[in-house]
C-alpha positions as CSV (number, residue, x, y, z in Angstrom):
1,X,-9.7,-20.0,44.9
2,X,-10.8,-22.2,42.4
3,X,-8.4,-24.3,40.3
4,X,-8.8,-26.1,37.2
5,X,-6.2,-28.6,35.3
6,X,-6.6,-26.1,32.2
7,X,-7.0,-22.3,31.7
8,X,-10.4,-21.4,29.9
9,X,-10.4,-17.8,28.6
10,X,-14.3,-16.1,28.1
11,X,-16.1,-19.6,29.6
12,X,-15.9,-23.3,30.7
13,X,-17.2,-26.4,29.3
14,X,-21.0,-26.5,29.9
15,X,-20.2,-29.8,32.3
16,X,-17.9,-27.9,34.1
17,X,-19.5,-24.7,35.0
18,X,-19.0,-24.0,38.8
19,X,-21.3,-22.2,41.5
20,X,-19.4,-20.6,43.7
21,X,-21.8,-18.9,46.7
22,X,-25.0,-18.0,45.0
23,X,-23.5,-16.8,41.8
24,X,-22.7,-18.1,38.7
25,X,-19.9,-17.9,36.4
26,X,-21.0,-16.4,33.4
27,X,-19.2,-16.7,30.0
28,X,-17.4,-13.3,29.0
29,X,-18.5,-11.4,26.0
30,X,-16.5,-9.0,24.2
31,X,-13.1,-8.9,22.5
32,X,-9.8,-10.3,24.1
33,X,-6.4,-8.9,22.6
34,X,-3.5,-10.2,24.2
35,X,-3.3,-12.8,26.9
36,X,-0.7,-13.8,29.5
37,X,-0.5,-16.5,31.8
38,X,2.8,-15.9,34.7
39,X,4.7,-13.6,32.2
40,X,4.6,-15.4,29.3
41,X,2.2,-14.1,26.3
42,X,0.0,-16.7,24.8
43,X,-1.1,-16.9,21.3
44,X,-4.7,-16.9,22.1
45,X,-5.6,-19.1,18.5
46,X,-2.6,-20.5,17.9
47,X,-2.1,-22.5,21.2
48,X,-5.7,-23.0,22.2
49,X,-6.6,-26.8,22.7
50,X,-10.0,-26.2,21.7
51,X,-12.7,-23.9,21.9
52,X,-16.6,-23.2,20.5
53,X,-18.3,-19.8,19.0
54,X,-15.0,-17.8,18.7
55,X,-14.9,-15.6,16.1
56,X,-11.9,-13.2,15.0
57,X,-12.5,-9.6,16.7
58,X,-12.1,-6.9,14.2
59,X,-13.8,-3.7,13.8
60,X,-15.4,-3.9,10.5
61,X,-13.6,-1.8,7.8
62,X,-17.2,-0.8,6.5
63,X,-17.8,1.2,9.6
64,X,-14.5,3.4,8.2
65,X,-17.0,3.9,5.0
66,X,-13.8,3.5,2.8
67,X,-15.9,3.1,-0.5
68,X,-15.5,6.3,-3.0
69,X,-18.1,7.3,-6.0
70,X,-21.2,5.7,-4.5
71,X,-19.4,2.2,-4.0
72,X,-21.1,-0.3,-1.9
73,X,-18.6,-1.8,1.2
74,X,-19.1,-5.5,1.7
75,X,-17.1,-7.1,4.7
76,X,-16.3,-9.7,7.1
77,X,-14.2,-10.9,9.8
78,X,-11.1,-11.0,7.8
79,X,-12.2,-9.5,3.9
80,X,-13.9,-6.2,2.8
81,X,-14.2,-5.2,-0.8
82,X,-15.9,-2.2,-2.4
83,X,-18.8,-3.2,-5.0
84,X,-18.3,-0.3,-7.6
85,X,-20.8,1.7,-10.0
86,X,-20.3,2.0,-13.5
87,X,-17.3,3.9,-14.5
88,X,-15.5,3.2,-11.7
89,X,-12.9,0.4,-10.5
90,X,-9.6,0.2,-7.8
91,X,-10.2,-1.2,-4.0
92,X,-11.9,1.8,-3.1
93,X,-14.1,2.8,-6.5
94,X,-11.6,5.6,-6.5
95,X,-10.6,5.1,-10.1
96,X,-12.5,5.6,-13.5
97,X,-12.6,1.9,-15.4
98,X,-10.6,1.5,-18.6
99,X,-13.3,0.6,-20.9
100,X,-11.0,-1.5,-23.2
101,X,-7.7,-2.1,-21.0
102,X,-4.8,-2.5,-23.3
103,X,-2.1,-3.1,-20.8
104,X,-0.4,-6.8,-20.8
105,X,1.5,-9.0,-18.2
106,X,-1.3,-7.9,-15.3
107,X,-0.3,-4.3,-15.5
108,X,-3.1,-2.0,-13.9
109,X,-4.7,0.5,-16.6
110,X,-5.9,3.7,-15.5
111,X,-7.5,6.1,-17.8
112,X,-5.1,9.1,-18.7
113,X,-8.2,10.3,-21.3
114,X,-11.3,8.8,-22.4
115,X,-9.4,7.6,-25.0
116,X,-6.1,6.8,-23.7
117,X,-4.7,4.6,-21.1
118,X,-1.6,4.5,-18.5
119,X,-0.1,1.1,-17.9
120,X,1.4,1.2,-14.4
121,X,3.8,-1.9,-14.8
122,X,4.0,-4.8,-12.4
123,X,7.4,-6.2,-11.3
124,X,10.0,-6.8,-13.8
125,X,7.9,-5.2,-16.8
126,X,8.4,-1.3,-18.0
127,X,7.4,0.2,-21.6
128,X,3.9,2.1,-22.7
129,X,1.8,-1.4,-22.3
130,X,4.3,-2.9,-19.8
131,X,5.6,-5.2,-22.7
132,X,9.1,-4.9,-22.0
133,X,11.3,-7.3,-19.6
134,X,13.0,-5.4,-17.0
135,X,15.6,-6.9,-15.0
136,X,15.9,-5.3,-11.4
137,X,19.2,-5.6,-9.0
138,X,18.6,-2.4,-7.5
139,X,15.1,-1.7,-6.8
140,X,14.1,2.1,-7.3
141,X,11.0,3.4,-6.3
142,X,9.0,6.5,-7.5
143,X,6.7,7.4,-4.7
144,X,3.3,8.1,-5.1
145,X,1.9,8.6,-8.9
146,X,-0.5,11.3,-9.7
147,X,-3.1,8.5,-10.1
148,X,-2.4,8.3,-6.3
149,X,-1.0,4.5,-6.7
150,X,2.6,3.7,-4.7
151,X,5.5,1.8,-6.1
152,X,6.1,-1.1,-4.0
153,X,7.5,-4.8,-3.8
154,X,5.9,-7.3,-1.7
155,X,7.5,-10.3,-0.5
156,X,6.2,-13.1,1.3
157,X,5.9,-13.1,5.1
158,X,8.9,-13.1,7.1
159,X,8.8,-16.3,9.0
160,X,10.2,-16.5,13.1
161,X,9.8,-12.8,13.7
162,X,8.2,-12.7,16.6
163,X,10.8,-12.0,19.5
164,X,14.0,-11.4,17.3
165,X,14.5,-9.4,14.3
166,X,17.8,-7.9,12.5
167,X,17.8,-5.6,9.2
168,X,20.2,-4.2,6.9
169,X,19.8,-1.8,4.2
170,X,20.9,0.5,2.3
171,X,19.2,3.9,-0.1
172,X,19.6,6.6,-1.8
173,X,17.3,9.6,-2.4
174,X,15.4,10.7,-5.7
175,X,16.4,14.2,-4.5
176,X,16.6,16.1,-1.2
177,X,13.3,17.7,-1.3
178,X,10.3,15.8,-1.7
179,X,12.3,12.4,-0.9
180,X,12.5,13.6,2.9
181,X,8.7,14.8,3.8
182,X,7.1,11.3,4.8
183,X,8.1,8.2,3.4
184,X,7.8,4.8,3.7
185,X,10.7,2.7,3.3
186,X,9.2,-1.2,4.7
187,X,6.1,-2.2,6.7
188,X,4.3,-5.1,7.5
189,X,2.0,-5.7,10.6
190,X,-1.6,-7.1,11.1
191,X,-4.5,-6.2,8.7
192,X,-4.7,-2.3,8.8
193,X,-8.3,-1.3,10.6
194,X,-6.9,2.0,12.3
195,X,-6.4,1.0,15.6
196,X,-3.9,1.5,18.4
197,X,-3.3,-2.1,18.8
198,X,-2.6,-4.2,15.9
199,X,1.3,-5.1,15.6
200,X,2.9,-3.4,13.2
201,X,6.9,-3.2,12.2
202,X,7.6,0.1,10.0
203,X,10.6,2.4,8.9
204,X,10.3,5.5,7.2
205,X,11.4,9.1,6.5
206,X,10.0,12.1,8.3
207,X,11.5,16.0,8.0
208,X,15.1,14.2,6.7
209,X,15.2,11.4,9.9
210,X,15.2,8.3,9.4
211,X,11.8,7.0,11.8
212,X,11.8,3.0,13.5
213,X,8.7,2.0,14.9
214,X,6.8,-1.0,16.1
215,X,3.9,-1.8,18.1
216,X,3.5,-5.5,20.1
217,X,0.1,-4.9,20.8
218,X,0.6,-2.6,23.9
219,X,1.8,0.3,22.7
220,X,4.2,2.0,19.9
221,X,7.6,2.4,20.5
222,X,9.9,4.6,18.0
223,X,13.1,5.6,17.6
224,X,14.0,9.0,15.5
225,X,17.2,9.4,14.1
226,X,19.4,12.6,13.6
227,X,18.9,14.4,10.4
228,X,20.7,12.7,7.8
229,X,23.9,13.9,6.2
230,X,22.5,14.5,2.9
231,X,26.8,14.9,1.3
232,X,26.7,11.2,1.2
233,X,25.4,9.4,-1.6
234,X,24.2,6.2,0.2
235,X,22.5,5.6,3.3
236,X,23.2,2.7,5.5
237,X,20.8,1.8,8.4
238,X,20.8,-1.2,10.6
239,X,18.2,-2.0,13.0
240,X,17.0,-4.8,15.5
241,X,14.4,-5.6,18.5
242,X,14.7,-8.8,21.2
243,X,11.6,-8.9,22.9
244,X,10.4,-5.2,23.9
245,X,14.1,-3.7,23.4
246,X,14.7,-2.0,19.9
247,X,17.6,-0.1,18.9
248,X,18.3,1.7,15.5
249,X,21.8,2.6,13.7
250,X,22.0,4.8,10.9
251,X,25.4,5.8,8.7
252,X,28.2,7.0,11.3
253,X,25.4,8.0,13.7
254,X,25.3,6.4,17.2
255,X,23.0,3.3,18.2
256,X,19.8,4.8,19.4
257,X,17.5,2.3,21.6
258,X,14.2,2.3,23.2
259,X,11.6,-0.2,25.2
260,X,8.3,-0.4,23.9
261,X,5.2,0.1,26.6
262,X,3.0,-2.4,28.4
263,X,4.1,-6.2,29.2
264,X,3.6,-7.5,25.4
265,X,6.8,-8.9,24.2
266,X,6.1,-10.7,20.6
267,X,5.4,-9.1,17.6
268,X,2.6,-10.8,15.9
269,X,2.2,-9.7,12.3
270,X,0.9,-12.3,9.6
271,X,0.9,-9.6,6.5
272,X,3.5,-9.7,3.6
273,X,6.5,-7.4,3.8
274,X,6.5,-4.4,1.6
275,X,9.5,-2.7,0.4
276,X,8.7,1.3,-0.6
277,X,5.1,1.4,-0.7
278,X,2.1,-0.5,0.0
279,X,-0.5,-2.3,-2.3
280,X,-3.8,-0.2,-2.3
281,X,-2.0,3.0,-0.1
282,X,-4.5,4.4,1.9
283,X,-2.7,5.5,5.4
284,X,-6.1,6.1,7.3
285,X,-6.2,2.3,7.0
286,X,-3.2,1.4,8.1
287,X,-2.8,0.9,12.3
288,X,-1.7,3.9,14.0
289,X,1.7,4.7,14.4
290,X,2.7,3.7,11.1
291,X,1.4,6.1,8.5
292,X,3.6,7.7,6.0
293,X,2.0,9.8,3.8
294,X,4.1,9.1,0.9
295,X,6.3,5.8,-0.6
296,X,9.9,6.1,-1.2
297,X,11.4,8.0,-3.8
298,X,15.2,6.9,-5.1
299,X,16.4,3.1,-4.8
300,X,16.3,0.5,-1.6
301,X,18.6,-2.4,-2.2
302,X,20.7,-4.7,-0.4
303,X,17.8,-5.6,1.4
304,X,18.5,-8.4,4.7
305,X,16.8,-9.9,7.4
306,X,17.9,-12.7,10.4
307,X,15.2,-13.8,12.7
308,X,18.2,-15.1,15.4
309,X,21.5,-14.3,16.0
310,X,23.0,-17.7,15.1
311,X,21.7,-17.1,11.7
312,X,23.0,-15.8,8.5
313,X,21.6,-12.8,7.5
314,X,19.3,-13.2,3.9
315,X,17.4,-11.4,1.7
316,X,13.0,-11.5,2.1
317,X,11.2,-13.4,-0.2
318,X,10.1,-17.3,-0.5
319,X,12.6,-18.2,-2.8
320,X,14.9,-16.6,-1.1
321,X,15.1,-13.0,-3.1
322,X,12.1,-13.4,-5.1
323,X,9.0,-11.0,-4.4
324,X,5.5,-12.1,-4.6
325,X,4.5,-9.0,-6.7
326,X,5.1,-5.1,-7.0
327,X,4.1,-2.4,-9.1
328,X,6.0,0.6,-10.9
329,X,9.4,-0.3,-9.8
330,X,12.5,0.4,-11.8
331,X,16.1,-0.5,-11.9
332,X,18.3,2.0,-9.8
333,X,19.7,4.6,-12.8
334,X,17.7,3.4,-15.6
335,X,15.5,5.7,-17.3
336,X,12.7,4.4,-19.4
337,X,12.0,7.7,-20.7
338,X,15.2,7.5,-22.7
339,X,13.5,4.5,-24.9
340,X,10.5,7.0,-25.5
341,X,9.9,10.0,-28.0
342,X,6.9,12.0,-27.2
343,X,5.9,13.7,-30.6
344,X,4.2,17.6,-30.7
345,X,5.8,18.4,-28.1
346,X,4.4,15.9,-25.5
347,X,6.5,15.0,-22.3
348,X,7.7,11.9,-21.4
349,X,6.9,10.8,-17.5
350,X,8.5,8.1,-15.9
351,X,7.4,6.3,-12.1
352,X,9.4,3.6,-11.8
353,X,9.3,1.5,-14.3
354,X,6.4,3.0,-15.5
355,X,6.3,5.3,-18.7
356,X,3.8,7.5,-20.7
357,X,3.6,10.6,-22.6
358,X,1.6,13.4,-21.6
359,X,0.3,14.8,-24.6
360,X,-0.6,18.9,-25.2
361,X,-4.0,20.4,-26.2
362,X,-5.2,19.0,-28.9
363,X,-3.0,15.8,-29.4
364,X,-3.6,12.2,-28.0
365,X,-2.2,8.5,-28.3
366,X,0.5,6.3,-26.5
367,X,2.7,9.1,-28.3
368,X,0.8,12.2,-28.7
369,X,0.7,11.4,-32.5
370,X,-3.2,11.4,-33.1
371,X,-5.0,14.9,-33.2
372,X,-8.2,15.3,-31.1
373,X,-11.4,16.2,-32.7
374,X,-14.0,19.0,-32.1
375,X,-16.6,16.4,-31.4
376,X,-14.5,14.5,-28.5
377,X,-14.9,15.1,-25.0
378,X,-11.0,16.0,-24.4
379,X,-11.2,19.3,-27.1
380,X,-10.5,22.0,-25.8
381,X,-13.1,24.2,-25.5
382,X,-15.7,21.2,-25.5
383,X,-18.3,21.0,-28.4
384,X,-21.8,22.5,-27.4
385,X,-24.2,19.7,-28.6
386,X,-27.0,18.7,-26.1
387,X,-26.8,16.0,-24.4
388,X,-28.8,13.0,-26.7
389,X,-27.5,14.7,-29.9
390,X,-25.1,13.8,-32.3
391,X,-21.6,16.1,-32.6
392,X,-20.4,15.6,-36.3
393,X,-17.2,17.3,-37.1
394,X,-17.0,19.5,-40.7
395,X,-14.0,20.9,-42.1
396,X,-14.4,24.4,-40.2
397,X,-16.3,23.0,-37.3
398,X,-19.0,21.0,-36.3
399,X,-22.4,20.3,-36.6
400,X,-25.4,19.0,-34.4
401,X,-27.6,16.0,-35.3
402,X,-30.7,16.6,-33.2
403,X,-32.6,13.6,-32.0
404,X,-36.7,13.7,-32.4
405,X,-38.5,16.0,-30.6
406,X,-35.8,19.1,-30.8
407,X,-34.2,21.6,-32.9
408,X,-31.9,24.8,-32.7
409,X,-27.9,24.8,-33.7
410,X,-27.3,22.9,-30.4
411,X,-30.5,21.1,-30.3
412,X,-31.4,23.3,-27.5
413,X,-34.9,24.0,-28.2
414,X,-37.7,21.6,-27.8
């Protein structure tokens, strides 16, 4: 045996290298997850003394090839971005650019038309340009949009999580149908890369059941309700873990429990914590175990956390209460369609506390109020002008200016 006064993990000291026989200890190369000395898990960064030519072991999100519409994936140890073409914007180039973004207070545009633009509100803002103050006390969430965005709230990161955790909350559905397929409800866990061992906390809705799951780095452990009673209004759900030993209570239903795999007992998750949704939502990137398809749909509120059972339980958020950010999310029973009139028959759509009017054939604007041309690109049918010519509308029709060089009603012919 060979002792030292200190544990080195991957090599020693170059003055304290040891022969041992005719071999030599040689430093390790490759990636080290978790690490436990007697028992007791050691946070390999965190309580190092010092070290030399570490560097953070992540599979690089670029190998996924997230980047949509030709975009060009950029990324490190901790970062990755998507460098997007022309016309295109969002994390993953999956969005065509708003041109000229009307939208205030930070809302994100996304181009409804090549003319118009949705404002998809941030927290506490709601109206067509996300103008409006919104006061929220009962968060409600609207899933996700048919720009494929989420609703969510972020807070800050829950602090002392590690070996003890106790929730409280309470919701109630959107509706019975499409509220009950695959939702999320809260996550938060270690950068999302799609692998089986990152740490991750998450509950959700699958198939009416109310899902629990987390993962300390040695394996997912999950707890699955009975359906829920969909004759009550409001659903109550309580839920805890001390070290690998997890239990879950929803409504009148009896405490459920469960012991999560492997020897890991601390959950090590550095990301904020999300309430209904998630920023950019892209489940593929998220580790495995915690993917819901879908963000909440109806309200989450009453919202509390304890890290200890000598504590008082509180609500997330740094002050206490107070989210870093969110998007689309609306007070529980207000309708910000009832402060909107669509005109020609347009429909008012509402997510959250997002609001806009979806216009019929033929009409555009914030509310439908502006007829479309022959010459634009949204007419219905499309005007037949080659491409390099000029469309210019007449009173029963259009015309074609043709550039040099071609001719014909179209400017088809050379």
């Amino acid at each position: 045996q060979i002792t030292f006064g200190s544990v080195f993990l991957g090599n020693v000291p170059v003055h304290e290298k040891v022969h041992r026989c005719a071999g030599q200890i040689h430093g390790y190369k490759g990636c080290v997850r978790d690490f436990q000395v007697n028992n007791k898990e050691l946070f390999i960064i965190d309580e190092a003394l010092g070290g030399r030519n570490v560097e953070n072991c992540n599979v690089p999100i670029c190998d996924f090839h997230p980047c949509h519409n030709g975009g060009t994936c950029t990324s490190d140890a901790e970062n990755w971005f998507c460098e997007c073409p022309k016309l295109y914007s969002g994390k993953l180039c999956q969005f065509a650019t708003c041109d000229e973004n009307p939208c205030g207070n930070g809302a994100t545009c996304f181009p409804k038309s090549r003319r118009d633009a949705v404002c998809l509100c941030p927290y506490g803002r709601s109206g067509i340009l996300c103008s409006d103050a919104l006061n929220i006390s009962q968060p409600s969430f609207s899933g996700t949009d048919v720009f494929g965005y989420t609703s969510f709230i972020a807070y800050s990161t829950i602090p002392n999580i590690t070996f003890y955790y106790e929730f409280r909350l309470k919701f109630q559905l959107a509706n019975h149908h499409s509220s009950l397929q695959d939702n999320l409800i809260f996550y938060t866990g270690q950068k999302g890369q799609g692998l089986n061992g990152d740490d991750f906390l998450v509950l959700g809705l699958r198939n009416g059941r109310v899902v629990y799951s987390y993962n300390l780095g040695s394996g997912t452990a999950t707890i699955i309700s009975k359906p829920l009673d969909l004759t009550l209004n409001i659903h109550v759900v309580h839920l805890g873990r001390y070290l690998q030993n997890g239990w879950l209570k929803v409504d009148d239903q009896k405490n459920k429990t469960v012991s999560s795999p492997g020897g890991l007992v601390g959950l090590n998750v550095f990301s904020q914590f999300y309430l209904g949704g998630y920023r950019e939502y892209t489940p593929e990137l998220l580790p495995k175990g915690s993917r819901f398809e879908n963000g909440f749909q109806g309200c989450i509120f009453d919202v509390q956390v304890r890290t200890s059972m000598r504590q008082e339980f509180k609500s997330p958020g740094t002050p206490e209460g107070h989210p870093n950010s969110g998007r689309s999310v609306g007070q529980c029973k207000d309708s910000p369609c009832s402060l909107i009139k669509c005109r020609n028959g347009g429909k008012c759509i509402e997510g959250g506390s997002t609001v806009y009017c979806d216009c019929l054939t033929g009409w555009k604007g914030a509310f439908c109020t502006e007829t479309v041309s022959v010459c634009e690109p949204e007419h219905d049918p499309p005007h037949l002008c080659k491409q390099g010519s000029t469309c210019v509308p007449l009173p029963n029709g259009y015309t074609c200016h043709c550039p040099l060089g071609t001719t014909g009603t179209y400017c088809e012919q050379g």
